[in-house]
N, C-alpha and C positions, 0 to 999 in steps of 0.2 A: 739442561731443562728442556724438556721438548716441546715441541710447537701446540696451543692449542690449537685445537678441530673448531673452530665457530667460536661466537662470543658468548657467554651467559650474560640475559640482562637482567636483572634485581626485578622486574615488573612481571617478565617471564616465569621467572624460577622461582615466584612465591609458590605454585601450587606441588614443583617437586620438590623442594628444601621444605615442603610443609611435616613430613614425618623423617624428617632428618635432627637429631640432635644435637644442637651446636654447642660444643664445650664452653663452658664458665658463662659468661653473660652475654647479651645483646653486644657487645662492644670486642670482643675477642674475635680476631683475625680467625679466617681460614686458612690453613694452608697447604700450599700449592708444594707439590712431592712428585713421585715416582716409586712406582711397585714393580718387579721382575715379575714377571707369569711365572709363578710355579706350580707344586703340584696344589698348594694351599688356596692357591691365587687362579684353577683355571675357570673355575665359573667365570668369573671377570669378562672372558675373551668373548664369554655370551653377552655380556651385559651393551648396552646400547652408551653411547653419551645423553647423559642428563638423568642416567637411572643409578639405583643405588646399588651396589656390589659389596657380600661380604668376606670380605679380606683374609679374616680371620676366622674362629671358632668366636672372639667374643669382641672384636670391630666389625665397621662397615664405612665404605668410602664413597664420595659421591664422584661418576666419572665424568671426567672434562674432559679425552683425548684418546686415543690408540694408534700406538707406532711398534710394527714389529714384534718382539715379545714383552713388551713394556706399557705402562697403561699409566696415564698424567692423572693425578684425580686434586678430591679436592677436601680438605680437612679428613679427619680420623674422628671417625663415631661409634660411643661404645653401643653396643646390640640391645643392651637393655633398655639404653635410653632412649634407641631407635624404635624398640617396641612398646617403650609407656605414649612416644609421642602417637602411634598410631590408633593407638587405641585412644587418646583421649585423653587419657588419664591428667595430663600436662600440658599447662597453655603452649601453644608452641609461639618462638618468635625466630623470625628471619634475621638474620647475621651478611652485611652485605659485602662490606671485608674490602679490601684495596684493590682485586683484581677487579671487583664493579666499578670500581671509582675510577677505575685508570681507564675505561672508556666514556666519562665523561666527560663533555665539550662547551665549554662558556669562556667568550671571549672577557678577558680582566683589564680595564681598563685604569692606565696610571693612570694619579690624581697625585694635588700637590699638597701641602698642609694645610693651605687656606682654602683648599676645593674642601680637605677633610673637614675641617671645622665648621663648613658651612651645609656639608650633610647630617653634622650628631646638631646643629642648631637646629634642626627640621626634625628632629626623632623625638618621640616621646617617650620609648622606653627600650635605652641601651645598654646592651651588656657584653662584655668583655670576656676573651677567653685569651688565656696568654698562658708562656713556655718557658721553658728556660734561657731565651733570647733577653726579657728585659732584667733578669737577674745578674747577668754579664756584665754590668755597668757598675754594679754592686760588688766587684770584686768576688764573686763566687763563682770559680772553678767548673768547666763543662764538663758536662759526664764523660762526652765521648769525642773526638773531633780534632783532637790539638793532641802536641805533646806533653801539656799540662795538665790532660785531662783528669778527671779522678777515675776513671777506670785504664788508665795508662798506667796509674799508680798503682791500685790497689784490683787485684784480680776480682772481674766481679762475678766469678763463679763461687768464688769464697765470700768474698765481704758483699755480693748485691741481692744475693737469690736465699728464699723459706729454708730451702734444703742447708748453706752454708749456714745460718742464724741457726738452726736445728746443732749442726754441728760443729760449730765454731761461735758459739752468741756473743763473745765479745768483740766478734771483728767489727760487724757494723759499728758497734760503737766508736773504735779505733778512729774511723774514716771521720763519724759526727764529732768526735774530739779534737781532732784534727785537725780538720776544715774550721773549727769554730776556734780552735787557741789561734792556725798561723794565719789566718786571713782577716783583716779587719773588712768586718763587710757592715755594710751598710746602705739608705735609703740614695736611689739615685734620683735625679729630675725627673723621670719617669713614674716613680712613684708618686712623686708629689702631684704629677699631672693627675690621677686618675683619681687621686682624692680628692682631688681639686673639681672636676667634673663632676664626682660624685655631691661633691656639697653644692654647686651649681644647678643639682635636679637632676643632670641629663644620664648617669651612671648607675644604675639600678643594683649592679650585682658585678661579681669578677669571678669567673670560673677558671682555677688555674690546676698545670700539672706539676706547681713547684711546690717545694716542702721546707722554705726558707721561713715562710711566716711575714714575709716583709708586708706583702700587700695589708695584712693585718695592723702593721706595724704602722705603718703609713696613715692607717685614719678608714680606709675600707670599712663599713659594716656590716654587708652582704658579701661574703669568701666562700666559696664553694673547692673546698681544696681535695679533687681528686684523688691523689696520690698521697694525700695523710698532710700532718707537720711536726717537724722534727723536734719542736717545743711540747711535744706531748708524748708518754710512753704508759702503754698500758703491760699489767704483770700477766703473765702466761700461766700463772697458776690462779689467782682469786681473780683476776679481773679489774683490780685495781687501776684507776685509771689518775697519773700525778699531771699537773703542769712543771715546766720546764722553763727554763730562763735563759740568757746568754752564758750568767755569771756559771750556772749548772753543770753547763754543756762545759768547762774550760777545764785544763788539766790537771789543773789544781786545786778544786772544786773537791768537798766531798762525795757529793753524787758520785763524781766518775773518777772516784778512788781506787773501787776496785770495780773492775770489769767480768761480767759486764755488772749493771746496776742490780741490786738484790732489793727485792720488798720485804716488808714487816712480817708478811705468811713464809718467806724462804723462799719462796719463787723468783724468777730474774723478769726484769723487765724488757720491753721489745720495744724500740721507738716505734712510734703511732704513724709508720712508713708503709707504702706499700712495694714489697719487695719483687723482685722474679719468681714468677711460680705464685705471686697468690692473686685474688682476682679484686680488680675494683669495685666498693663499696656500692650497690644497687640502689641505696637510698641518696647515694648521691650523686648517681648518674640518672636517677629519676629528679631528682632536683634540679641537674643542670639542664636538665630536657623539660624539666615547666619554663623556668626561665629563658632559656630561648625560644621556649613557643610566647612566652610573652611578647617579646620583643619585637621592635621593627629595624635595629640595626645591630648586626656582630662585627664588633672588633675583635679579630684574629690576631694577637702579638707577639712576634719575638718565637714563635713557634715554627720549626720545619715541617710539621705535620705527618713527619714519618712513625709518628704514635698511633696508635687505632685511636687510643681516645680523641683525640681530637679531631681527627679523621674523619671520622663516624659523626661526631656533633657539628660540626661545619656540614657534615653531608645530612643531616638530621635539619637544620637550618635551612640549609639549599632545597631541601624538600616541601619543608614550611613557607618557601616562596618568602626569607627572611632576606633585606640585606646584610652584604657580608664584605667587608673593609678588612683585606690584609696588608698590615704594617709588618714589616719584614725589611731586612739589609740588603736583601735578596729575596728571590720569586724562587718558590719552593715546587712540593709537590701538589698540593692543589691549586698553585695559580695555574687561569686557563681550564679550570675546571669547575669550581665552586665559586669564589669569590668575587662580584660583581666588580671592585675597585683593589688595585695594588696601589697602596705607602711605599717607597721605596726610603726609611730611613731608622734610625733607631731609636729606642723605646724612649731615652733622654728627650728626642725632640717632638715628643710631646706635649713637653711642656709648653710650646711653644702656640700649638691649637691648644689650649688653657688658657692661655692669656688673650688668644682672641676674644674667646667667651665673656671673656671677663672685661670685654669691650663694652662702646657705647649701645651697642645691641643688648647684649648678653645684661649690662647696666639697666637697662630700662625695664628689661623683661623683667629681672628682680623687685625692681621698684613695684613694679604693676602688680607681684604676688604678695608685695608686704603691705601695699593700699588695703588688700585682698583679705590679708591676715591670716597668710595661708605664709609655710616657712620654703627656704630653697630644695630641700629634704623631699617636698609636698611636691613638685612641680610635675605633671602631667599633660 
């Protein structure tokens, strides 16, 4: 990778990322590459950094670097979409992507569980973003990280990505049958904690990037589930849209008798996942983004944050002047960057700030909203 020439900062670069087209949504990474000067490629060597160069007959790159016969740039833009943004035609929006975030600097301060509990006692309206860190407890298998992971198992250029399900549509299902016959999974203390907070007032909403359903499961009524859930499968041909059960998903299950699932029109079904290759739902990444402008504290959970989505929403929060509490086992990629306070512990002990609330404090404050005639649901 070669060195970049200078830093781009996001406050800068709104006026030339302004007719630049950024692939799929607000939330989709740019990325960082390398082009040879060729003969397709020599305009480039005129091009300045921070201007845009087209690459191709129908790309265009935005440049960040120049070494030699090689040029650093930054995401791939197709030309059309380059020339609707110029003209107008197209709201344009800024994409700020991980290479902005990796220069920013905020010192993160540990805190212990009873520092934590005594910050969401002080908030009035909190909301939660969590990972696949507190489904770990739950006995459900990591994607990636271990040698048990489920993409150690199952190749996930075939069983994880649109183009595999196109050409192979039973394999996802293989892995959600799988996952759902050999593992008993189920609700951890963690879970209970945040339905617990949430029946206490203080939890307003849970934006998460898992696709287990637990958080639902749990008592949750506000679920913003990013990445789909695997309790739901819609048909690729009418549109049909079923619920799902545990009993469904199991191998012995008519549903997943034969693979993959077939609908009543003849169509096959796709679990309601979001795969490689397709893009996160807009209405509900505009939804996770009212509710963190709501708020005045983000709990970060059990997430490494090397996802753009979350990434991007923590840095979406950090910009809103939001507080932001990450609970983590370990201090990831935005500690020291976004998150005013680090948990150093796991999503289980949680529960543990729960039951503070549900102290002589946390007790009276109830009392005073049921004098009030107002429910814990209500608390503001």
């Amino acid at each position: 990778m070669l060195q970049i020439l200078g830093t781009i900062m996001f406050e800068k670069s709104i006026k030339l990322l302004n007719a630049c087209w950024v692939a799929g949504s607000l939330y989709e990474l740019f990325v960082i590459g390398n082009i040879k000067i060729g003969k397709k490629h020599s305009e480039c060597k005129k091009s300045k950094i921070g201007e845009i160069c087209w690459a191709a007959p129908a790309k265009a790159v935005y440049i960040i670097g120049h070494q030699k016969n090689t040029i650093a740039y930054l995401g791939s833009f197709l030309r059309t979409e380059v020339e609707r943004r110029k003209t107008g035609t197209v709201k344009t929006t800024i994409n700020m992507g991980n290479l902005m975030i990796a220069t920013l600097k905020r010192e993160t301060q540990s805190i212990s569980l009873e520092e934590l509990a005594e910050i969401i006692r002080g908030s009035k309206y909190m909301v939660a973003l969590t990972g696949s860190g507190t489904s770990a407890e739950s006995n459900i298998p990591s994607f990636r990280g271990s040698n048990n992971s489920i993409w150690s198992k199952y190749d996930p250029k075939i069983y994880g990505t649109i183009w595999g399900f196109w050409k192979y549509p039973e394999k996802i299902w293989e892995v959600i049958r799988d996952i759902s016959s050999d593992y008993e999974i189920q609700l951890n203390p963690g879970h209970i904690a945040l339905s617990t907070l949430e029946n206490l007032g203080y939890l307003k909403s849970v934006i998460t990037q898992n696709i287990d359903g637990l958080h639902e499961e749990s008592g949750n009524t506000k679920v913003i589930p990013l990445h789909g859930n695997v309790f739901e499968a819609l048909c690729c041909t009418c549109s049909k849209a079923v619920k799902l059960n545990k009993i469904m998903l199991q191998k012995t299950s008519h549903f997943m008798h034969q693979l993959p699932p077939e609908c009543p029109c003849g169509g096959i079904f796709k679990p309601n996942i979001v795969l490689f290759g397709e893009v996160i739902s807009n209405d509900l990444l505009k939804e996770a983004e009212k509710e963190i402008a709501k708020c005045d504290l983000l709990l970060v959970i059990g997430t490494s944050s090397t996802v753009s989505t979350a990434t991007n929403l923590c840095y979406f929060a950090s910009k809103k002047k939001k507080k932001i509490v990450e609970i983590n086992i370990s201090k990831t990629y935005i500690t020291n960057k976004m998150p005013d306070y680090h948990v150093c512990a796991k999503f289980s002990e949680l529960i543990k700030v729960a039951d503070l609330l549900k102290g002589p404090k946390g007790s009276e404050g109830e009392k005073q909203e049921s004098d009030g005639g107002a429910t814990d649901k209500t608390r503001q």
